[in-house]
C-alpha positions as CSV (number, residue, x, y, z in Angstrom):
1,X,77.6,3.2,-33.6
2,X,76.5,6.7,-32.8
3,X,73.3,6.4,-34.9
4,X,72.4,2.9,-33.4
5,X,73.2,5.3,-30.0
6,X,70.7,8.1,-31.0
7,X,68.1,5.6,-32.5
8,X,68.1,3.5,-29.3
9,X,67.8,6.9,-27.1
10,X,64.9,8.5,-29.3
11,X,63.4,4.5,-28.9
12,X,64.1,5.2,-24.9
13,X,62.0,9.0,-24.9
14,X,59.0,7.3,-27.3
15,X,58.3,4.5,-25.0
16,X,58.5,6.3,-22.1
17,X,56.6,9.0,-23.7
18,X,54.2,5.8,-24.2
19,X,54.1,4.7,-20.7
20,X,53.3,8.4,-19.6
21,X,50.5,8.9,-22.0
22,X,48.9,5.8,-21.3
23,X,48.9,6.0,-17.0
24,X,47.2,10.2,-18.0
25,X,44.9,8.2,-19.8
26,X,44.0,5.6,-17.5
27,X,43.7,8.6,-14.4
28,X,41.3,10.5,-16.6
29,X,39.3,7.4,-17.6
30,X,39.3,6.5,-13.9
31,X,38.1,10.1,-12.5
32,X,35.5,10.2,-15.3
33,X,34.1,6.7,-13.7
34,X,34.3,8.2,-10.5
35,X,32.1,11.4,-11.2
36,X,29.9,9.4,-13.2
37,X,28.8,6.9,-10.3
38,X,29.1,10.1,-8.1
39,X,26.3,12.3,-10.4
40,X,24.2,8.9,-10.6
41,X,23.6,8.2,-6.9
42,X,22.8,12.1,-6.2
43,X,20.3,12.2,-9.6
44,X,19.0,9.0,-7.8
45,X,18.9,10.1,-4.5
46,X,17.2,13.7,-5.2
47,X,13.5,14.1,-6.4
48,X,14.8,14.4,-10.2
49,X,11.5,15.8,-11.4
50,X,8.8,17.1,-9.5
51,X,5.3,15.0,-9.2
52,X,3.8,15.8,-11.9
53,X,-0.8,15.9,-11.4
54,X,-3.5,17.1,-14.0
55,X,-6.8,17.7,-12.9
56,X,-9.4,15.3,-13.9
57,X,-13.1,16.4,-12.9
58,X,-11.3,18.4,-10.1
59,X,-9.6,15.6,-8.9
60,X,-6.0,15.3,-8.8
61,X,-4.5,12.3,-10.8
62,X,-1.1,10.9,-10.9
63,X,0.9,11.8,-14.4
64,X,2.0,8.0,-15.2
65,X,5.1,9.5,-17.1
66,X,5.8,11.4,-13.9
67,X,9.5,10.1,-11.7
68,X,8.3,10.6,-7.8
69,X,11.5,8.7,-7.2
70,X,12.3,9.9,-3.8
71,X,15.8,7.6,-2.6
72,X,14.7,8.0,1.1
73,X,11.2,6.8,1.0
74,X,10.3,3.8,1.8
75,X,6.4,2.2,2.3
76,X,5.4,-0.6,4.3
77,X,1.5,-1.8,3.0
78,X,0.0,-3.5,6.3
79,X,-2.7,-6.2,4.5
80,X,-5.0,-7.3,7.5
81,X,-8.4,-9.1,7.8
82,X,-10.1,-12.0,6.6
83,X,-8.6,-13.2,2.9
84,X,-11.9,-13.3,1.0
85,X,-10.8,-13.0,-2.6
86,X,-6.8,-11.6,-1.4
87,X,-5.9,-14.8,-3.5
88,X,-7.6,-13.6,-6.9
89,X,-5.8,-12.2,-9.4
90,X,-7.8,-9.3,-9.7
91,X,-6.7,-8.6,-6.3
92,X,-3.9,-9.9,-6.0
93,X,-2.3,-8.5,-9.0
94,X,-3.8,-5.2,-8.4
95,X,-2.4,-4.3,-4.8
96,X,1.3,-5.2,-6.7
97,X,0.9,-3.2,-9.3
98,X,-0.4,0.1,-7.2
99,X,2.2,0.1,-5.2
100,X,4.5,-1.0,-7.2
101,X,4.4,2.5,-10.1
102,X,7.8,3.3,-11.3
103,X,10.1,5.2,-9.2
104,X,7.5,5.6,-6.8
105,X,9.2,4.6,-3.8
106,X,10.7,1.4,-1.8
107,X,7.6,-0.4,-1.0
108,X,7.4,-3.9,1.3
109,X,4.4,-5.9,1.8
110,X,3.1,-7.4,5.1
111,X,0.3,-9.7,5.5
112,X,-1.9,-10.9,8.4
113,X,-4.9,-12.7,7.2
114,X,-7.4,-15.6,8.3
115,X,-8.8,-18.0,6.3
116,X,-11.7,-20.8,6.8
117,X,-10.7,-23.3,4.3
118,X,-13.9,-24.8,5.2
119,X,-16.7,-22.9,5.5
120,X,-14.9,-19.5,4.1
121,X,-15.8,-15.8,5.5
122,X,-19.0,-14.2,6.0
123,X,-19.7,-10.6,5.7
124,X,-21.2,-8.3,8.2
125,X,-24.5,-8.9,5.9
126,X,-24.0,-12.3,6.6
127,X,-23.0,-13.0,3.0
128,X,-20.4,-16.1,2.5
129,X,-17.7,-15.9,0.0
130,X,-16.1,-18.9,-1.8
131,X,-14.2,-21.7,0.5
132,X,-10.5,-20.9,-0.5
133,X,-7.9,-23.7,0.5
134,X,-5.2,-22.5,3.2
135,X,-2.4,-23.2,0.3
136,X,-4.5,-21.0,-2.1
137,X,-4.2,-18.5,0.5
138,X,-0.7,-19.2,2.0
139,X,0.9,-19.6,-1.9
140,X,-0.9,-16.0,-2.9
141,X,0.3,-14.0,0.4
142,X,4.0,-15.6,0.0
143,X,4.1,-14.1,-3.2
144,X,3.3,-11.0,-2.5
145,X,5.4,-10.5,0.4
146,X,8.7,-12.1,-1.4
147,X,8.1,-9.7,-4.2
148,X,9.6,-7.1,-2.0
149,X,13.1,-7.3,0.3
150,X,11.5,-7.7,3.7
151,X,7.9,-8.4,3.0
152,X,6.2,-11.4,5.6
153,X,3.2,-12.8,6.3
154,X,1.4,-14.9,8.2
155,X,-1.5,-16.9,7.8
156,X,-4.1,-18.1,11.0
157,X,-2.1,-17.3,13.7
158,X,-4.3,-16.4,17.0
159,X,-5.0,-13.0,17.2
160,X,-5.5,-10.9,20.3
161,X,-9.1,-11.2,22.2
162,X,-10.8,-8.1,24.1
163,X,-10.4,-8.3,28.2
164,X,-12.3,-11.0,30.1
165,X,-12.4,-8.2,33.1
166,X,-13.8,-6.0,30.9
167,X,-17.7,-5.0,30.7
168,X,-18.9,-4.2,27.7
169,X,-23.0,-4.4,28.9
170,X,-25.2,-5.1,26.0
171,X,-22.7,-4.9,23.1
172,X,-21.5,-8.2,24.3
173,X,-24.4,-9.7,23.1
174,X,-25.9,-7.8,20.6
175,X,-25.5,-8.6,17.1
176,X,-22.9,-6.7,15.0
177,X,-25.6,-6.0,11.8
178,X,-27.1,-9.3,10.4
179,X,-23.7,-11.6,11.3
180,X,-23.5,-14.2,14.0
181,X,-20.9,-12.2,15.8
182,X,-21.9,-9.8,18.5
183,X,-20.3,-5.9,18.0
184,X,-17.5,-6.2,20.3
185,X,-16.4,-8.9,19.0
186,X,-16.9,-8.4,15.1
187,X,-15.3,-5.3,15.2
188,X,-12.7,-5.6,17.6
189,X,-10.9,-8.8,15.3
190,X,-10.7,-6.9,13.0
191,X,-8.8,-4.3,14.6
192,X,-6.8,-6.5,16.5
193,X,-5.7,-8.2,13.0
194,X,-4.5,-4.6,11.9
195,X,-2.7,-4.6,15.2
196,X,-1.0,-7.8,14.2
197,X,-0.1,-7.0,11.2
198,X,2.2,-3.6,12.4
199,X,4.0,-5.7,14.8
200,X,5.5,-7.4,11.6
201,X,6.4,-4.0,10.3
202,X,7.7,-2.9,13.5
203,X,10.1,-6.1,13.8
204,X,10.8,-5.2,10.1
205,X,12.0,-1.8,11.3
206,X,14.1,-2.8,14.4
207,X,15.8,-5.4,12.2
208,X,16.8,-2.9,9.2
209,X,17.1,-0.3,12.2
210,X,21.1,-2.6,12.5
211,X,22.4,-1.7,9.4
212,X,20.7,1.6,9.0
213,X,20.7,3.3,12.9
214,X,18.5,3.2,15.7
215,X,16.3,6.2,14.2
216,X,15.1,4.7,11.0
217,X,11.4,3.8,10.4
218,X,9.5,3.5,7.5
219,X,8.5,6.7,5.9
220,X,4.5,6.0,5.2
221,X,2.6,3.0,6.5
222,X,-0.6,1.9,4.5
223,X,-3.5,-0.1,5.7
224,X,-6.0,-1.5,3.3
225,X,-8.0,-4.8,3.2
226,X,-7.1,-8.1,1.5
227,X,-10.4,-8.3,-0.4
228,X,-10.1,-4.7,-2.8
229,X,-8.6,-4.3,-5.9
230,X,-7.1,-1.1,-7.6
231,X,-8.7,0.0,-11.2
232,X,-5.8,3.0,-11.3
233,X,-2.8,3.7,-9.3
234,X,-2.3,5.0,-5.9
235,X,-1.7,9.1,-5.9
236,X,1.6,10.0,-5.4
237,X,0.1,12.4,-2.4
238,X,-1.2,9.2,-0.9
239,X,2.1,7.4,-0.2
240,X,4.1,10.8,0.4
241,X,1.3,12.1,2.5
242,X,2.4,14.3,5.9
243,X,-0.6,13.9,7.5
244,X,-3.2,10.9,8.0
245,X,-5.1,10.3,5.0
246,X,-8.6,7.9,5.0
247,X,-9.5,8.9,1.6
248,X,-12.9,10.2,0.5
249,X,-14.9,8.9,-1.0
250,X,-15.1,5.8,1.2
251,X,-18.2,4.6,-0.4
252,X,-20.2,1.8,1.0
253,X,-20.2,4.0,4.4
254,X,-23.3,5.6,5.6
255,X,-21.7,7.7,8.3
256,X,-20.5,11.3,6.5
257,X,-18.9,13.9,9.8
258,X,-19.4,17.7,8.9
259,X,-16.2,18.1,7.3
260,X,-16.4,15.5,4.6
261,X,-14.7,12.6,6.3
262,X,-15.7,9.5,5.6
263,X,-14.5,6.4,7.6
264,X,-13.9,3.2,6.6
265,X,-12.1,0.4,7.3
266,X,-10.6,-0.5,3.5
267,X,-7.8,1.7,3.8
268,X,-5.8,4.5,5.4
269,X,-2.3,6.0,4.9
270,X,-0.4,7.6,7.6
271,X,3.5,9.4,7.6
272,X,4.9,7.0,10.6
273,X,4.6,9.6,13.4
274,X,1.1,9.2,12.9
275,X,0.6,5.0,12.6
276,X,0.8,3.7,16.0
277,X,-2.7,5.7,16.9
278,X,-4.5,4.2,13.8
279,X,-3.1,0.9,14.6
280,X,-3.6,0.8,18.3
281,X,-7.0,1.9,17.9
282,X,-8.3,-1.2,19.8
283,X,-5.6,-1.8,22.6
284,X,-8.4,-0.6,24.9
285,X,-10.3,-3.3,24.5
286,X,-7.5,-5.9,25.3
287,X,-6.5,-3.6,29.0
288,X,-9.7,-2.2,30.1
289,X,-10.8,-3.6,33.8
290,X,-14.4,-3.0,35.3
291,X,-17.0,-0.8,32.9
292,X,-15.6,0.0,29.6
293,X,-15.1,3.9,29.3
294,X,-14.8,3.8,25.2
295,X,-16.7,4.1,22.5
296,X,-19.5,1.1,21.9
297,X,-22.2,1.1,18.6
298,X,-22.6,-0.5,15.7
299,X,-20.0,1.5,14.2
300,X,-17.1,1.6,16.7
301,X,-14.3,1.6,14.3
302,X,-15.7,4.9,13.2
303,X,-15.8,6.8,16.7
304,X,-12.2,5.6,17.2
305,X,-10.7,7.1,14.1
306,X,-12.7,10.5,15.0
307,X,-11.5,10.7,18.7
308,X,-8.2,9.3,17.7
309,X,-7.6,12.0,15.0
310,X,-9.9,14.5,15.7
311,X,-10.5,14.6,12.2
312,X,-10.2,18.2,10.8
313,X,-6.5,17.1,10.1
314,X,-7.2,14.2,7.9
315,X,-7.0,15.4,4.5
316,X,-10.1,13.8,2.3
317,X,-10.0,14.7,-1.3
318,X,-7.5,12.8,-2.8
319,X,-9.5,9.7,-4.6
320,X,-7.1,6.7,-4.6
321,X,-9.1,4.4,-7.4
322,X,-10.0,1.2,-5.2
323,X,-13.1,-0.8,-4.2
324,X,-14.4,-3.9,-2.7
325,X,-13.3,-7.3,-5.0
326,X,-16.8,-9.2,-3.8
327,X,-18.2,-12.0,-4.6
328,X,-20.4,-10.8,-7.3
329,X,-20.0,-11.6,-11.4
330,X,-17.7,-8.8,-12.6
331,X,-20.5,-6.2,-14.4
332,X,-21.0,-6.0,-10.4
333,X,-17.6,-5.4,-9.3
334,X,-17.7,-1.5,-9.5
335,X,-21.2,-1.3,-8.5
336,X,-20.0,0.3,-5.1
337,X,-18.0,3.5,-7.0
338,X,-21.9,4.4,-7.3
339,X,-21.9,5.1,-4.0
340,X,-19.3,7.8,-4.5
341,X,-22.5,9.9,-4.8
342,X,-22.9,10.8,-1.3
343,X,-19.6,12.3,-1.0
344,X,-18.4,13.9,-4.8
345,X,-20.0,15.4,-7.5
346,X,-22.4,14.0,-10.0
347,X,-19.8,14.3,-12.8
348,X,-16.7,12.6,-10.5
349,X,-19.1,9.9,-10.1
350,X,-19.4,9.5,-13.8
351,X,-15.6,9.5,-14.3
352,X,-14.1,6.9,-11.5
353,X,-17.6,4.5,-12.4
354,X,-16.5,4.3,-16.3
355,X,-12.6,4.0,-15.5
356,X,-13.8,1.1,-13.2
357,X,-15.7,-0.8,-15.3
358,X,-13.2,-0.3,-18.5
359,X,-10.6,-2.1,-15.9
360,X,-12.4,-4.5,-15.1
361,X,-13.5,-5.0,-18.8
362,X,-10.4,-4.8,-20.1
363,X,-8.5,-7.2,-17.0
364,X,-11.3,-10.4,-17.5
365,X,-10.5,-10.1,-21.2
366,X,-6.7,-10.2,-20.7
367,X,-5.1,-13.8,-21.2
368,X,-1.8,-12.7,-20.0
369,X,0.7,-15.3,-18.0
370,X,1.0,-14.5,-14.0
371,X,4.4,-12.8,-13.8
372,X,3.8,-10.4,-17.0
373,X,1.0,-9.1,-15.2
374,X,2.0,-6.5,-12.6
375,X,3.9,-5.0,-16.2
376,X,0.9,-5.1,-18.2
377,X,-1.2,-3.7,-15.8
378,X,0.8,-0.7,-15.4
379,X,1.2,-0.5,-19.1
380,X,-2.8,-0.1,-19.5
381,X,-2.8,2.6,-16.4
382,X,-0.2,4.3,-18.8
383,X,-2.3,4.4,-21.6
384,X,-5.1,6.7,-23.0
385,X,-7.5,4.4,-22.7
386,X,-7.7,4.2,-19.3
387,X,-8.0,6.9,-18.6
């Protein structure tokens, strides 16, 4: 009896030995969870690595192996204007992919295009493009917009119109370069779709402003056209820029200011203290009453951006690898990096005219399905022969 005693009492102490061992190693297995999700959302939350540029020709360019992961940055790409070729995959497919290099940052697309499924869009040259159906158009901006958490877009809604109190003496009626459209008018839709289109990111903001407080905005807005396409991606200074950057070169522009700034209206990037004055350029236009007191010329866009900016602050170096998608067979497509000659060096111009047209090359030869390409794409930017 006394050894069935002891046995049963030692039996007692190694099970409850047992118990104890197993609850330690449950706690330790539970703290070591704990500090594991801890260390993962501050690695994800702090730049990890540092951007990481090499200079090409004397040109920054992006390291494609480089994390610019930055947790609090988040980009809203403002697409505005007449859709053109928006609903090629050159373009298409491009704009994603630029904005969408790993660990950049939280990007969301918003659209506000026109389309004329019927006699299509004219350039200022008076140059038609194809006639793209509405659903072409309206299938190719959903896509883009759902691709990101609170991307929208809209398609032929009616945009703002300049003042009918307003006198705008012979700019009313003369012709805005060889189009059918007189300069006040040309110029002014245009701007007025850019307008549009920040409304939908400031309704974005005020809606994610409830579960993330009153002060949030988005961290960088971006303008570009619908009609470009990207043969590299966007600099990393670009999207984290702190002050308002119209890149140079913008070729296709005739108008150079003293400091190197070239204006265009293909694209701009601005932190958010800086986007309502690029975007509400034109809101004179829609309020003046009796003689109009701003700017009027061929090239008004141009005179807005310099008062509005007063220029010397607008950074210009940094190329970001774009140009016009026109409608032109594709050895034509990067004929307009040519122009980078006004603004760069003869040797630049060599560099950012080959990368082109080994894209373009390279993305007409590709049979790849729709959704692999965004992944392919930035797979070739990767490699070394893209570069």
């Amino acid at each position: 009896m006394l050894r069935s005693g002891h046995f049963s009492t030692d039996l007692g102490m190694k099970c409850h030995r047992s118990k104890y061992t197993a609850g330690l190693r449950s706690s330790l297995i539970l703290l070591v969870l704990v500090l594991f999700l801890v260390l993962t959302q501050i690695i994800r939350d702090v730049p990890w690595r540092v951007p990481v540029t090499w200079t090409t020709h004397g040109v920054k360019v992006l390291d494609a192996n480089a994390n610019t992961s930055r947790g609090d940055v988040r980009v809203a790409v403002c697409i505005s204007g007449a859709a053109r070729t928006f609903s090629t995959a050159l373009s298409l497919e491009t704009i994603k992919a630029a904005f969408s290099y790993p660990n950049r940052a939280d990007v969301d697309f918003f659209i506000w295009i026109t389309n004329d499924p019927l006699r299509g869009d004219r350039n200022s040259k008076n140059r038609s493009y194809a006639v793209v159906s509405n659903g072409e158009v309206r299938r190719a901006a959903a896509y883009l917009a759902r691709s990101t958490p609170f991307g929208s877009f809209v398609l032929n809604e009616a945009n703002f119109h300049t003042s009918p109190t307003c006198d705008f003496g012979k700019y009313s009626k003369l012709r805005r370069d060889r189009s059918d459209e007189d300069v006040v008018t040309r110029s002014t839709q245009m701007l007025f779709k850019r307008e549009k289109c920040f409304e939908l990111v400031r309704t974005a903001e005020e809606e994610l402003q409830i579960d993330r407080g009153r002060m949030w905005k988005y961290t960088t807005i971006v303008s570009i056209r619908p009609d470009i396409f990207f043969y590299g991606p966007v600099p990393s200074e670009a999207v984290m820029t702190n002050t308002p950057l119209l890149p140079a070169p913008a070729h296709g522009s005739a108008v150079k200011y003293a400091n190197g700034h070239v204006p265009n209206n293909h694209i701009a990037f601005l932190p958010r203290n800086r986007a309502d004055e690029y975007f509400y350029l034109a809101r004179s236009f829609r309020t003046c009453t009796g003689v109009f007191q701003g700017p009027l010329g061929q090239e008004i866009e141009d005179e807005l951006i310099k008062r509005a900016f007063a220029l010397e602050v607008i950074n210009t170096r940094t190329v970001v690898p774009y140009t016009l998608n026109r409608n032109v067979p594709k050895y034509r497509l990067c004929d307009r990096v040519a122009f980078y000659g006004s603004n760069i060096r003869a040797d630049e111009v060599s560099y950012w005219l080959k990368r082109c047209n080994q894209f373009v090359n390279w993305f007409s030869s590709s049979r790849i399905r729709t959704e692999q390409l965004k992944h392919v794409i930035l797979h070739h930017w990767k490699s070394k022969d893209a570069i």
